[in-house]
N, C-alpha and C positions, 0 to 999 in steps of 0.2 A: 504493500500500500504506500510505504514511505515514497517506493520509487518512483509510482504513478505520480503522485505529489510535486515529488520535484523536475519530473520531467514535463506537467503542468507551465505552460510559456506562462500565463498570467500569475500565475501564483511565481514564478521564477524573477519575473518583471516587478511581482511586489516584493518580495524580500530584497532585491536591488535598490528600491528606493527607497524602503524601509529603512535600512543599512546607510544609503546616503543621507538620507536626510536626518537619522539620529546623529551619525556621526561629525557630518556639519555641524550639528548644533551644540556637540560637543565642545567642535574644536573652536567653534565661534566663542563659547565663553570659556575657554581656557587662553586665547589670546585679548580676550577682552577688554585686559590691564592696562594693556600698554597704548597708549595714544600717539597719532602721525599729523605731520599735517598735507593739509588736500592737496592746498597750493604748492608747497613743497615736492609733493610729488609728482605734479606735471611741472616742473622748473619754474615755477614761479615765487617770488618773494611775497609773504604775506601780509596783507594790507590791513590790518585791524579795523574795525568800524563797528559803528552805533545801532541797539535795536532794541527799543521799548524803554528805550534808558539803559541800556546794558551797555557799557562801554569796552571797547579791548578786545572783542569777539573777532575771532579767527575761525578758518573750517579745519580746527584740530578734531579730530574724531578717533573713537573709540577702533581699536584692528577688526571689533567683531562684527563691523558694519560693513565691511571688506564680504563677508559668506553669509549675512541674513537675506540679503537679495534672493541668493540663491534656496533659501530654505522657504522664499515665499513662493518660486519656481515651482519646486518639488512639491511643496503643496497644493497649488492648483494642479498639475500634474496628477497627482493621487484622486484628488476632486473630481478631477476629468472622467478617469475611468474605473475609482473605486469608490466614489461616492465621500456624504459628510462622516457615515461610522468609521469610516478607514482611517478618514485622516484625522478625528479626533484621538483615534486609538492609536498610532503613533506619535500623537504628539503628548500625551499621557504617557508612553512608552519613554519618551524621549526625557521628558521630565523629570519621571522616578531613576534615570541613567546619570541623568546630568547632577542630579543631587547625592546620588551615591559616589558618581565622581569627586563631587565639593567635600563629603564625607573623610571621603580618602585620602583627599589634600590635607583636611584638617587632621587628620590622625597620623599622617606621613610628617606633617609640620611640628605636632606633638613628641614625637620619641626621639628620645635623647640624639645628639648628632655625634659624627665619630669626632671625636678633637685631636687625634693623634697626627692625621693625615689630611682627610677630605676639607675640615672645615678654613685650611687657609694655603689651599689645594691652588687654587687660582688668584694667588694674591699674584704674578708676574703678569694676569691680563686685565691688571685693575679692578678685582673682585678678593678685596681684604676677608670676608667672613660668608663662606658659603651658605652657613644656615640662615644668615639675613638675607641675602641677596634669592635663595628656594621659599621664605616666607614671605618677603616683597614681592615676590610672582604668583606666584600659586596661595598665597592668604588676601585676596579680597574679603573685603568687611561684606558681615555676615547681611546688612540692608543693601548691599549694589546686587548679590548673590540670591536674595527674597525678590528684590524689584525687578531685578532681569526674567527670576521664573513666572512670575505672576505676569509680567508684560508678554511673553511668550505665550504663555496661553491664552489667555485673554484674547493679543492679537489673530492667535491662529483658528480662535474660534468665534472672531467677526469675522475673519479673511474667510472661514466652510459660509457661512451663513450669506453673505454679501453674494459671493461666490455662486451660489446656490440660486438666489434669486433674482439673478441678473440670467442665468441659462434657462430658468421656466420662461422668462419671457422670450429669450432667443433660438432656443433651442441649442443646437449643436452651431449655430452661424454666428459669428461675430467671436471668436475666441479671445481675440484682443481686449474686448470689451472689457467680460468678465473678470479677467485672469488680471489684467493690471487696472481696473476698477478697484476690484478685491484686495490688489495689494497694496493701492495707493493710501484708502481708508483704514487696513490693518497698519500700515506702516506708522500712521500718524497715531493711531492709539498707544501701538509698541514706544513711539518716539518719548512720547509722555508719560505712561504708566510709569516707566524704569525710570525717569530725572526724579517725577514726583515721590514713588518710593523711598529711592534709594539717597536722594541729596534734600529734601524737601522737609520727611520726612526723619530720615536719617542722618541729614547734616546741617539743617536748618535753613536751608536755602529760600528766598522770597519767592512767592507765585514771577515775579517779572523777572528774574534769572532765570528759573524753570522755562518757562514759557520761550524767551529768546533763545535760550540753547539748545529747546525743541525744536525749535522751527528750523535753527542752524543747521541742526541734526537730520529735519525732516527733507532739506531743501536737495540733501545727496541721497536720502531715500528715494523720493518723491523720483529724482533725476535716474537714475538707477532704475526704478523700476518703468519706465519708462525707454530705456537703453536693453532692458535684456527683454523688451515684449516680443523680439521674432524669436531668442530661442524657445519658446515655447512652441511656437510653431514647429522648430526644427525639431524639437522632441518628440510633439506629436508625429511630424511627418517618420521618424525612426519607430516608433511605438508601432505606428500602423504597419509600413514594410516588418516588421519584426512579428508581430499578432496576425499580420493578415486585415483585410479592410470589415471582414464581417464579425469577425471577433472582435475588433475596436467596438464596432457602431453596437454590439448587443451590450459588451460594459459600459458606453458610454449610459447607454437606454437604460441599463440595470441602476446606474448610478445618479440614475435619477429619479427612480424608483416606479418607470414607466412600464418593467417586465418583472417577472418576479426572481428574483436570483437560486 
């Protein structure tokens, strides 16, 4: 039975995505930390400016906003052809991973370090005390680590729903619509929930700093999701060659709860 199972295309196609998209969202909050700036990385010098009264603002951003684009992909993708329970159920998946991860850090950060060797191991590459330099990466405060998961879900469950009711009225046509509709509205929720959580709440921050760093933050989501609207199509077009056109169009149907599964 196992074998029938995995030689099953659809089910082989979902454990593929299952797999990417948990593990993106892995690796998205394990580089989380560390921030870049935008300008800087297309060669340009960064211009600071004003928004809402915010002064000083730059398009420094978070590494993890670098692969959430891609996990709102993956989730219309699943949306596409395995319906809202699938991608609820991975992203719940994904959640209870990501936090066992966080678990790990914090118990790997806990036990005692070697002091003999390791911990001043890398003092020739400018890294005096290894066990500070493994808990300054890997020990995010425990409100950026609640605001990120909560923004996460939250987001990926307006991004099924939005999602969902943009295709009853379209059908199967207009793919663009849906899928970077879906992600523009999830993106701006995710933008906020996390600042608000995690700095707001957790570090005291004014509604009008939240707010301008949202929008900072929303202005390369927003752009972005907007930048990767054809590979969606390019997925689709590989999903279909890959399933065949009539096995597409029955899970499309299925996952919209028009045939019975």
């Amino acid at each position: 039975m196992i074998h029938k199972i995995l030689n099953d295309k659809p089910t082989r196609l979902f454990i593929l995505l299952t797999s990417f998209f948990v593990a993106n969202a892995l690796i998205a909050e394990c580089i989380g930390g560390k921030l870049f700036s935008l300008e800087r990385l297309f060669g340009l010098a960064p211009h600071p400016f004003t928004l809402l009264g915010e002064k000083g603002l730059t398009f420094t951003l978070t590494c993890g906003v670098l692969l959430w684009p891609l996990e709102f992909v993956m989730t219309d993708i699943v949306n596409e052809y395995y319906g809202p329970k699938a991608i609820r159920r991975i992203s719940f998946i994904a959640i209870g991973l990501i936090s066992y991860a966080f678990l790990m850090f914090y118990l790997a950060i806990q036990v005692p370090p070697d002091t003999g060797f390791w911990t001043g191991s890398q003092k020739q590459d400018g890294i005096p005390d290894m066990q500070v330099a493994f808990t300054g990466i890997f020990g995010q405060g425990m409100w950026i680590i609640a605001g990120s998961l909560v923004a996460f879900l939250v987001s990926q469950l307006v991004d099924v729903w939005i999602f969902h009711k943009i295709k009853k009225i379209t059908g199967e046509k207009k793919v663009w619509l849906r899928s970077t509709g879906s992600t523009i509205v999830s993106q701006l929720v995710d933008s906020f929930i996390v600042l608000f959580i995690a700095f707001k709440i957790g570090k005291g921050w004014s509604y009008q700093r939240v707010i301008a760093i949202g929008l900072v933050n929303y202005a390369y989501k927003f752009t972005m999701a907007l930048v990767l609207t054809p590979l969606i199509y390019l997925l689709e077009k590989a999903i279909e060659k890959y399933l065949g056109h009539a096995t597409t169009h029955q899970m499309k149907q299925a996952a919209m709860g028009k045939v019975n599964e």
